[in-house]
PLY file of the C-alpha trace (Angstrom):
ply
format ascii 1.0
element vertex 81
property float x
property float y
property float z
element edge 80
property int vertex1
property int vertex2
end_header
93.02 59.91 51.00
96.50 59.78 48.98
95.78 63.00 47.58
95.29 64.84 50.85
98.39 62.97 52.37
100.14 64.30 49.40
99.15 67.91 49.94
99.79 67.45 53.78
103.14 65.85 53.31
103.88 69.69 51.01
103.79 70.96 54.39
99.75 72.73 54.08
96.98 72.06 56.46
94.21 70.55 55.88
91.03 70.12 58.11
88.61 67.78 57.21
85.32 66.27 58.32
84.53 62.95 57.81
81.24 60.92 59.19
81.70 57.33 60.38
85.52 56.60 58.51
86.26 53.25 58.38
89.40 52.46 60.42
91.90 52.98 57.65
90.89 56.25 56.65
90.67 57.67 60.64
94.45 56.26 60.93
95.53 58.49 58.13
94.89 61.31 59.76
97.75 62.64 62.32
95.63 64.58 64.62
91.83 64.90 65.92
89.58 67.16 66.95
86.56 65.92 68.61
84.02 67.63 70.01
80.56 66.83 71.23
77.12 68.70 70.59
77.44 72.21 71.66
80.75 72.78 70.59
82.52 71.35 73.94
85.96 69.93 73.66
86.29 66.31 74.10
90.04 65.79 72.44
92.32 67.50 70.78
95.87 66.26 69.86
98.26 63.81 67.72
96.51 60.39 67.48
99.93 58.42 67.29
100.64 55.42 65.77
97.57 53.37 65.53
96.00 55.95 67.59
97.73 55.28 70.62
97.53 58.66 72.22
93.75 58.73 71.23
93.33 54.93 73.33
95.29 56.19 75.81
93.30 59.54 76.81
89.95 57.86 77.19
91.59 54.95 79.05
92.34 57.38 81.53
89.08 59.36 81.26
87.70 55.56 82.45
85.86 55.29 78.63
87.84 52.35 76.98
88.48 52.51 73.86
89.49 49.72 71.26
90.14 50.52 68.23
91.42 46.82 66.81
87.96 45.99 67.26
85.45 48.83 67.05
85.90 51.28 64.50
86.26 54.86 65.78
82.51 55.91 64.80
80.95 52.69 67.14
83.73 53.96 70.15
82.52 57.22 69.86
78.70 57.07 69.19
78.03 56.70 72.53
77.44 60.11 74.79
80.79 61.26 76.65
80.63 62.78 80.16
0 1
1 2
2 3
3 4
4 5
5 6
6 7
7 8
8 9
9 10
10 11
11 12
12 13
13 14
14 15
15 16
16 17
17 18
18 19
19 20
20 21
21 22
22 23
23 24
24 25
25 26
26 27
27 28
28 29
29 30
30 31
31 32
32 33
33 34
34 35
35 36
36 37
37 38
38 39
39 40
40 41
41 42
42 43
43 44
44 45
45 46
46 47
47 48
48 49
49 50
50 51
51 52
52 53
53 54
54 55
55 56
56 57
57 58
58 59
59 60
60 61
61 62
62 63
63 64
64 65
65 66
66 67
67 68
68 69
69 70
70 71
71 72
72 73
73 74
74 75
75 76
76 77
77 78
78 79
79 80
């Protein structure tokens, strides 16, 4: 993951896909794109520090999320409206 923040931080995109990252490597990324089977849009945007934004949006959608104690991949196993 240091290379790829290294070639980010160069100011170049990169988009990545990555199954079931452990918590450290999902908080290096600055934005997501998540979308469920089919291709619909769940979230797009910044994640923020410590994924704030990301905890945030499905605390509103009523779909809490922790990420101090589930990793990403457990919060987000499970179907989404």
């Amino acid at each position: 993951m240091r290379t790829v923040r290294n070639i980010v931080n160069t100011g170049r995109t990169i988009v990545c896909t990555i199954h079931q990252p452990s918590i450290d490597i999902f908080e290096a990324f600055d934005e997501l794109l998540l979308l469920k089977r089919g291709g619909e849009l769940i979230f797009n945007g910044q994640l923020g520090h410590k994924s704030k934004h990301l905890v945030k949006y499905f605390s509103v959608s009523s779909r809490p999320l922790c990420l101090s104690t589930f990793p990403p991949t457990l919060s987000l196993s499970h179907p989404v409206a």
